[in-house]
N, CA, C and O atoms as CSV, one atom per row, in Angstrom:
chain,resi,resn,atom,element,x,y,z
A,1,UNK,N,N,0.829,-1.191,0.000
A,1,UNK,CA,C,0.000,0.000,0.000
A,1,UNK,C,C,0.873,1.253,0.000
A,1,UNK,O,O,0.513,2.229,-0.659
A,2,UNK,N,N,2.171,1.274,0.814
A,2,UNK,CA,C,3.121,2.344,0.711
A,2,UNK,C,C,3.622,2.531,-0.747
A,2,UNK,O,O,3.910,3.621,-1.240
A,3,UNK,N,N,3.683,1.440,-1.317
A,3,UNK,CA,C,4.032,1.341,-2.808
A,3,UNK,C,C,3.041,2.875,-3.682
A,3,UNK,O,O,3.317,4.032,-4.000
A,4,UNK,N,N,1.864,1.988,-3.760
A,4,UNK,CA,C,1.099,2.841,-4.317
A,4,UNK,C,C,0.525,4.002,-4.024
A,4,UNK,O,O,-0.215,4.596,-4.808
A,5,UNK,N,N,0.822,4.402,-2.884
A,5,UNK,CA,C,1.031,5.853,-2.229
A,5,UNK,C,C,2.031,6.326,-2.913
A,5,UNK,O,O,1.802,7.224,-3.722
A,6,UNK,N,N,2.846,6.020,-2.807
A,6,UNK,CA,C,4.281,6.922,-2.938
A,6,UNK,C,C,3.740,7.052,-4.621
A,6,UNK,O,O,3.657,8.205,-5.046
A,7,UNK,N,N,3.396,5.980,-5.522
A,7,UNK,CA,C,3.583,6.274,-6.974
A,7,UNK,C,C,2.627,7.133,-7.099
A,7,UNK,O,O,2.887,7.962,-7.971
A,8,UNK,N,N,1.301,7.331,-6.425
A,8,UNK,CA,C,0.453,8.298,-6.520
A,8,UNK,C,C,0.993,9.716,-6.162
A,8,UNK,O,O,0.712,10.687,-6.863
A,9,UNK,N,N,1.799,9.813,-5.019
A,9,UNK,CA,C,2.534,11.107,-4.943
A,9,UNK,C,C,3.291,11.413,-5.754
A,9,UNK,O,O,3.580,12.609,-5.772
A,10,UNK,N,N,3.978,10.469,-6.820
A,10,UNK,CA,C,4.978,10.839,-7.787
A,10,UNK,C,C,4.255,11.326,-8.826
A,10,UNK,O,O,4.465,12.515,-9.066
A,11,UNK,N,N,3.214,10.590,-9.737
A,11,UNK,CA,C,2.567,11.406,-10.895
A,11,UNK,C,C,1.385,12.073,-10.232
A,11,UNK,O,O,0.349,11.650,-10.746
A,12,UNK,N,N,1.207,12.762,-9.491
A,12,UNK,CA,C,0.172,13.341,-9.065
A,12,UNK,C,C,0.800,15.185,-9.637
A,12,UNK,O,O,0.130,15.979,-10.298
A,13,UNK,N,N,2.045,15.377,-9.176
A,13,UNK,CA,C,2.347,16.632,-9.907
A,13,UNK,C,C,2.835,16.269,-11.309
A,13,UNK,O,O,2.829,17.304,-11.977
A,14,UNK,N,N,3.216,15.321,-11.964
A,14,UNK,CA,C,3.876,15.047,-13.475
A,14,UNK,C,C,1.873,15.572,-13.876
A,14,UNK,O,O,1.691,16.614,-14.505
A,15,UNK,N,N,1.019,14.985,-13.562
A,15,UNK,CA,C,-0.046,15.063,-14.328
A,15,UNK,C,C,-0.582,16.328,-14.182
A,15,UNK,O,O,-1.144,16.801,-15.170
A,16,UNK,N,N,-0.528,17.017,-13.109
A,16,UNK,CA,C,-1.179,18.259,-12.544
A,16,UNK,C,C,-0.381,19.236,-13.603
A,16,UNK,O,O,-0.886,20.237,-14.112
A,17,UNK,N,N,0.931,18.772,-13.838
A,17,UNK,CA,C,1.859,20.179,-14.756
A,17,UNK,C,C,1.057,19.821,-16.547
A,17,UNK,O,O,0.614,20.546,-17.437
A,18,UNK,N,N,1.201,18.464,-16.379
A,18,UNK,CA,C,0.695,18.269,-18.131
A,18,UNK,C,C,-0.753,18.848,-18.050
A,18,UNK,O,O,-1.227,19.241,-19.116
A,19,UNK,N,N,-1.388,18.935,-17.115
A,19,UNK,CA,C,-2.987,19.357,-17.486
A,19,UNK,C,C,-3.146,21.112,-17.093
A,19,UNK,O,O,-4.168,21.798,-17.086
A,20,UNK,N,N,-2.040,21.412,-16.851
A,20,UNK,CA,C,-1.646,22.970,-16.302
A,20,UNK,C,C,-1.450,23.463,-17.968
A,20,UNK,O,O,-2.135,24.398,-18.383
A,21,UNK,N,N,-0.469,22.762,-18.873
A,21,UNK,CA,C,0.435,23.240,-19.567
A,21,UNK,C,C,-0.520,22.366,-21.214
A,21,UNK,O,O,0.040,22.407,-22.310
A,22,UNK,N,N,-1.735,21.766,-21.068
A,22,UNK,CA,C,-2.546,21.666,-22.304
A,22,UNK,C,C,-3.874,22.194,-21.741
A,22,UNK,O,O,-4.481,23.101,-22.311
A,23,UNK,N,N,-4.275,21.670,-20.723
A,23,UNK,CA,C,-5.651,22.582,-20.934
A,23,UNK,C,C,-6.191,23.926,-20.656
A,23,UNK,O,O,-5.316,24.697,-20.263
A,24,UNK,N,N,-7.040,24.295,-20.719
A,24,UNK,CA,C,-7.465,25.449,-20.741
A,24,UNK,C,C,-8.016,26.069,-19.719
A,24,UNK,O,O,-8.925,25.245,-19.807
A,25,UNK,N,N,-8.503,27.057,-18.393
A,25,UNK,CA,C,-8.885,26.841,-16.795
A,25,UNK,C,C,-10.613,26.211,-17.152
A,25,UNK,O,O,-11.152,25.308,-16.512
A,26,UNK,N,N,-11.054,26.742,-17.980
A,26,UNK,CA,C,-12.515,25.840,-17.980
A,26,UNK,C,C,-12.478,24.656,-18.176
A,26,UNK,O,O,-13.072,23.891,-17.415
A,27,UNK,N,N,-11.785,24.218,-19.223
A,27,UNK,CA,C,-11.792,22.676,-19.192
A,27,UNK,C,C,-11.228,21.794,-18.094
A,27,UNK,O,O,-11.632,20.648,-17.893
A,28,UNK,N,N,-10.309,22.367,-17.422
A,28,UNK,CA,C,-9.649,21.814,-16.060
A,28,UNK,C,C,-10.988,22.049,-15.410
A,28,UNK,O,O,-11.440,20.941,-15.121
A,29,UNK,N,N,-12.061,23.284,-14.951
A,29,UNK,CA,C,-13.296,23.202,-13.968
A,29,UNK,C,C,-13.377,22.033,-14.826
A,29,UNK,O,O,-12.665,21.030,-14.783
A,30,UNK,N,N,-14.503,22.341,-15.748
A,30,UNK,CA,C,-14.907,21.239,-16.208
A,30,UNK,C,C,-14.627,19.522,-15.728
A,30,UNK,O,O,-15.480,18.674,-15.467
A,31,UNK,N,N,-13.456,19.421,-15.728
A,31,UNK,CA,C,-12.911,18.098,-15.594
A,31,UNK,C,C,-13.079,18.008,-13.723
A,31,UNK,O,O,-13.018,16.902,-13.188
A,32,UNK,N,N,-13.267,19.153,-12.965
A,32,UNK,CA,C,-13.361,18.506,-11.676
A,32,UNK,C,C,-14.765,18.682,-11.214
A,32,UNK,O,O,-15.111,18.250,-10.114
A,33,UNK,N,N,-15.828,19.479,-12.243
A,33,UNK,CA,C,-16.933,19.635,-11.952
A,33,UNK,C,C,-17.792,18.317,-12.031
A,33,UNK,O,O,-18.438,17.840,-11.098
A,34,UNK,N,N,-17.709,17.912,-13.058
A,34,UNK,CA,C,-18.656,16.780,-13.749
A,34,UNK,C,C,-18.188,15.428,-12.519
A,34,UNK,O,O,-19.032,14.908,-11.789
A,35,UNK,N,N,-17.246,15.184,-12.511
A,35,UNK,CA,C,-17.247,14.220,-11.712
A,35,UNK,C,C,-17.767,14.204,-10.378
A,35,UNK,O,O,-18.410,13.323,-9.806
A,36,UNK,N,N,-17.217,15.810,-9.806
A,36,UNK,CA,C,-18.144,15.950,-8.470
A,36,UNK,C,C,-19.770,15.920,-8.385
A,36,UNK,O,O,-20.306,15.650,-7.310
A,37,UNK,N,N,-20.534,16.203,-9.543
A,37,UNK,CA,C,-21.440,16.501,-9.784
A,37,UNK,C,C,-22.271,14.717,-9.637
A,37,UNK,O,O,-23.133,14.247,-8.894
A,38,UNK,N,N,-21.360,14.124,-10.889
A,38,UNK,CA,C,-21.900,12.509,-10.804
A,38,UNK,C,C,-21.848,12.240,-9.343
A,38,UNK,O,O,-22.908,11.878,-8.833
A,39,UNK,N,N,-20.880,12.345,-8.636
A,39,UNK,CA,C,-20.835,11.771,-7.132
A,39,UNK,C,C,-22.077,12.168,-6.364
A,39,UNK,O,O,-22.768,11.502,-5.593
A,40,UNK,N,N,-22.160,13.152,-6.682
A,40,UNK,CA,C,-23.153,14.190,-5.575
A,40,UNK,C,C,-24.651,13.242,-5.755
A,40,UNK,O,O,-25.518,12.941,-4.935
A,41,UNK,N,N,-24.470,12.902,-7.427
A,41,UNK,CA,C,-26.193,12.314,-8.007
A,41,UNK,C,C,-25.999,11.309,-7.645
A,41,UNK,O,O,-26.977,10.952,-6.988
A,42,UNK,N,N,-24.838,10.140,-7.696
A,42,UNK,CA,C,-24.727,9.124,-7.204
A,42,UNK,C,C,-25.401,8.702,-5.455
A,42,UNK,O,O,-26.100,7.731,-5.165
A,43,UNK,N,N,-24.893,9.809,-4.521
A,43,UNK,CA,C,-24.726,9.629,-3.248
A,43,UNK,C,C,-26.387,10.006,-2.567
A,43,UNK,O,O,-26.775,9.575,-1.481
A,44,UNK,N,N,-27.096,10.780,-3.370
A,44,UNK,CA,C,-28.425,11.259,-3.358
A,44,UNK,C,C,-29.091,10.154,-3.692
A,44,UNK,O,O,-29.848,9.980,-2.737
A,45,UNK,N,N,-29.310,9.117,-4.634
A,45,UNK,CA,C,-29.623,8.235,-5.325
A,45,UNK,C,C,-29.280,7.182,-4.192
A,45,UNK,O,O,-30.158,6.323,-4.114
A,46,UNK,N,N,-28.315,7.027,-3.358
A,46,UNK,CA,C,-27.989,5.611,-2.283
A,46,UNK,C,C,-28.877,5.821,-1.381
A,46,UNK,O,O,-29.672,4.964,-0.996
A,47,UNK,N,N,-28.786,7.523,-0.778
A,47,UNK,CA,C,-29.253,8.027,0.445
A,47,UNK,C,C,-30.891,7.737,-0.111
A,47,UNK,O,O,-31.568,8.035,0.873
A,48,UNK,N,N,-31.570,7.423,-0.904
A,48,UNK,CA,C,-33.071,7.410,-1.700
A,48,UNK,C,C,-33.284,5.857,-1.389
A,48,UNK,O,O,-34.096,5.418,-0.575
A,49,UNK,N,N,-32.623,5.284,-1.988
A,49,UNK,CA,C,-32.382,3.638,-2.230
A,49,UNK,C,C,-32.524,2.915,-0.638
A,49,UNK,O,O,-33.249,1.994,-0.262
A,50,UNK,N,N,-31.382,3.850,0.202
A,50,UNK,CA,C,-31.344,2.904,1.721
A,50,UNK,C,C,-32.654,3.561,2.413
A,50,UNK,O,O,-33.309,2.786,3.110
A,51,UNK,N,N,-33.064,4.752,2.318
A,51,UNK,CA,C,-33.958,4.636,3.127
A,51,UNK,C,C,-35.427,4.244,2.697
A,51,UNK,O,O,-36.364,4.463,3.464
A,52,UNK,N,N,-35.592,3.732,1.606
A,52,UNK,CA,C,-36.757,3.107,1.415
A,52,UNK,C,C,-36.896,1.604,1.820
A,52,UNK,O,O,-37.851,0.986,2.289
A,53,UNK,N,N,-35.397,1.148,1.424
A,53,UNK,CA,C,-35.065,-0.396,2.083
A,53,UNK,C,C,-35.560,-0.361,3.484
A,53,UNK,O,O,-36.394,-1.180,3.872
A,54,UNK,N,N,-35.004,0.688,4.356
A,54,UNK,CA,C,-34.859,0.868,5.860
A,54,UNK,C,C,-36.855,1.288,5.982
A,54,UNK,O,O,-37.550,0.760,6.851
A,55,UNK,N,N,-37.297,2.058,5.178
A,55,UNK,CA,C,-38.854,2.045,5.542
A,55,UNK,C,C,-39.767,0.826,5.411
A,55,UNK,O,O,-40.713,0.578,6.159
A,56,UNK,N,N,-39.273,-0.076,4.122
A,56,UNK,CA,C,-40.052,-1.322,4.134
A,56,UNK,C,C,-39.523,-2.262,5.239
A,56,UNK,O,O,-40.399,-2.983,5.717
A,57,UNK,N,N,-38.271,-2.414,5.757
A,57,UNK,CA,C,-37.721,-3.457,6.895
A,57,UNK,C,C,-39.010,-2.637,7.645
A,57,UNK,O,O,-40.053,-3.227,7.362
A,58,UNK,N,N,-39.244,-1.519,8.469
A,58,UNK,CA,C,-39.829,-1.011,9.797
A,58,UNK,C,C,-40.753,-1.217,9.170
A,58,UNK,O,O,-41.264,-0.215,9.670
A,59,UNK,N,N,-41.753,-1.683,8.305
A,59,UNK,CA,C,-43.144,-1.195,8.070
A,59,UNK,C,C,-43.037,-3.123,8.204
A,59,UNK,O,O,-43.931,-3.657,8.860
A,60,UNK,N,N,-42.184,-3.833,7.708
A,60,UNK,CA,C,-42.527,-5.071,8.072
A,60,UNK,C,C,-42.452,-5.415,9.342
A,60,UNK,O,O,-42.909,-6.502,9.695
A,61,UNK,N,N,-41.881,-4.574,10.221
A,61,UNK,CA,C,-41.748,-5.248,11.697
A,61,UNK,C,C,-42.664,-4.954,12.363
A,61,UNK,O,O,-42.811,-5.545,13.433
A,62,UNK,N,N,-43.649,-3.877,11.931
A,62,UNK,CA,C,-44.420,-2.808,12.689
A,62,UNK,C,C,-45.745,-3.853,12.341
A,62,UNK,O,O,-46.676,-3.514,13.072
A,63,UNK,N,N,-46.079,-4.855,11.583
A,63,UNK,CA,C,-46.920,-5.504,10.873
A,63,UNK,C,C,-46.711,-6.747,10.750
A,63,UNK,O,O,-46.778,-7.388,9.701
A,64,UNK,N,N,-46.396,-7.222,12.023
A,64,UNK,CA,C,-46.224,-8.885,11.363
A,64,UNK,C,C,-47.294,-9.367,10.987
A,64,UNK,O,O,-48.385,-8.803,10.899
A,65,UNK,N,N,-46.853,-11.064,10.611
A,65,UNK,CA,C,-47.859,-11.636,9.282
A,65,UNK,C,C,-48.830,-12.401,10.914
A,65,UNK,O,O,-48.284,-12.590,12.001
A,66,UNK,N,N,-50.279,-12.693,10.598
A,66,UNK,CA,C,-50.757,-13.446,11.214
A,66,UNK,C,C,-50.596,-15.135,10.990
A,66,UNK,O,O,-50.465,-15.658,9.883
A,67,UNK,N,N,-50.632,-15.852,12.262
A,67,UNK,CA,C,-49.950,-16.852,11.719
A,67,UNK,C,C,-51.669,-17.411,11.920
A,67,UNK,O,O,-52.358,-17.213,12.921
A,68,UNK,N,N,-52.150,-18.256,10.474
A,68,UNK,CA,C,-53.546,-19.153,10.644
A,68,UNK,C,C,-52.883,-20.630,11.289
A,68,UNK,O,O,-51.929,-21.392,11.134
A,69,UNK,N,N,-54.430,-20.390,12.334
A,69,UNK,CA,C,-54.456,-21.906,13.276
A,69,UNK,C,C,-55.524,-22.992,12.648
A,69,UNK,O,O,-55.668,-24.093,13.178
């Protein structure tokens, strides 16, 4: 894991200078917007997902089944 730390600290500025020295400052936003943006829809979309899971678990506990005799 120290491995791939360290190589991440090594091209982390080699890439930061190549994207300094071709792109343009909007296209650099650009490139950190969109992804934050997917995350944000992503994480909204889980937080939607678990708590409907979490409302049907309580609505089943709140309601058990009758058992026929």
């Amino acid at each position: 894991m120290m491995g791939i730390g360290r190589a991440g600290a090594i091209q982390s500025p080699i890439v930061a200078g190549y994207a300094l020295s071709v792109m343009t400052p909007r296209a650099m936003n650009l490139a950190v917007i969109v992804p934050l943006l997917l995350a944000a829809l992503v994480a909204v979309a889980l937080m939607r997902v678990t708590r409907a899971v979490e409302a049907d678990a309580s609505h089943a506990e709140a309601h058990p089944l009758a058992v026929a005799e």
